[in-house]
N, C-alpha and C positions, 0 to 999 in steps of 0.2 A: 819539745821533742816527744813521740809518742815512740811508746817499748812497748812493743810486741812480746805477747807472751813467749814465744820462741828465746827470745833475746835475755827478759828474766832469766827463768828457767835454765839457759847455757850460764849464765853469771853464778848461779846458785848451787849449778852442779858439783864444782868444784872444792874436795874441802879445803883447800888454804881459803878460797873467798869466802868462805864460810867463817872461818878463821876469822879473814879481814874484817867483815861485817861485826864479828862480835866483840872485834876490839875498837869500832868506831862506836858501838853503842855509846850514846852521852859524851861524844869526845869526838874536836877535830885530832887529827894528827898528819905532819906532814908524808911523801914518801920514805924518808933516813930512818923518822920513827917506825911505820910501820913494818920497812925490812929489820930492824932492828931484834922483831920478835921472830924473825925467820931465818932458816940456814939456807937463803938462796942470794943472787942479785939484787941491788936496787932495781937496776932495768929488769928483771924478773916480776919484780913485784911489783914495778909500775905497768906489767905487761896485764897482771892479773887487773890491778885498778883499772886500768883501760874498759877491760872485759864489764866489771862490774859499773863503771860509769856508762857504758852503751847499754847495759840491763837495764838501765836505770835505778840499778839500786840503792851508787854513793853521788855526789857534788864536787867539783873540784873546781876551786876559785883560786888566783896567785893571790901570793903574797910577798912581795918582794918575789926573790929568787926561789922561793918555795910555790910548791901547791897543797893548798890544804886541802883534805877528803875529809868527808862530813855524810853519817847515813841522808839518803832521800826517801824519807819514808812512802812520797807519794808510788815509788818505785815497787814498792812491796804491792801496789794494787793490783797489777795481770798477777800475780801469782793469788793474790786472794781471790781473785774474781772468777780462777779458773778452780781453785779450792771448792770453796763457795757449790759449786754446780754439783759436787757430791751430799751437800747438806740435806737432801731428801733423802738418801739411801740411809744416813746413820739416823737421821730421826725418825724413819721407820722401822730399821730394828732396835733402835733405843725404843718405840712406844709398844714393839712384841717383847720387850724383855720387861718393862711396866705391866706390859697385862701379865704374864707368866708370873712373875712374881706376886701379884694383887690375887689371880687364881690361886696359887701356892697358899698365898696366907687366909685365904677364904676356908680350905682345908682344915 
């Protein structure tokens, strides 16, 4: 499945999925557990998981009567990718704040 950065990006915007995201860190958990930390719906929550499995950002596989979510890291790539495209702007005023300072100490 290819996730348009459009598609990240709506998954990421939200903070409960934000939320989600950093309680699957290192950990599957089903949907019961993950509404468990939240004051809404399971179908709420499995609304948000929806969101964020079309971002590409989590995995959801059965398990029996369960589905497990699991981060997909390769999901975080449109978001890096689109990051990423700013990395000239900070390394050129990171290397004018290098010379200002190398000037300063020259003084």
């Amino acid at each position: 499945m290819t996730v348009t950065p459009q598609a990240a990006f709506r998954a990421l915007a939200d903070p409960t999925r934000r939320d989600i995201l950093m309680m699957l860190r290192g950990q599957e958990l089903t949907i019961a557990q993950v509404a468990e930390n939240f004051d809404m719906t399971r179908a709420a929550v499995k609304k948000h998981l929806v969101v964020l499995r079309d971002g590409g950002m989590i995995r959801t596989r059965p398990s029996g009567r369960e589905r497990i979510n699991s981060i997909d890291p390769a999901g975080m790539a449109p978001v890096l990718d689109w990051l990423t495209a700013f990395d000239l702007f900070w390394d050129d005023r990171l290397a004018a704040l290098r010379q200002a300072i190398e000037e300063e100490d020259k003084k």
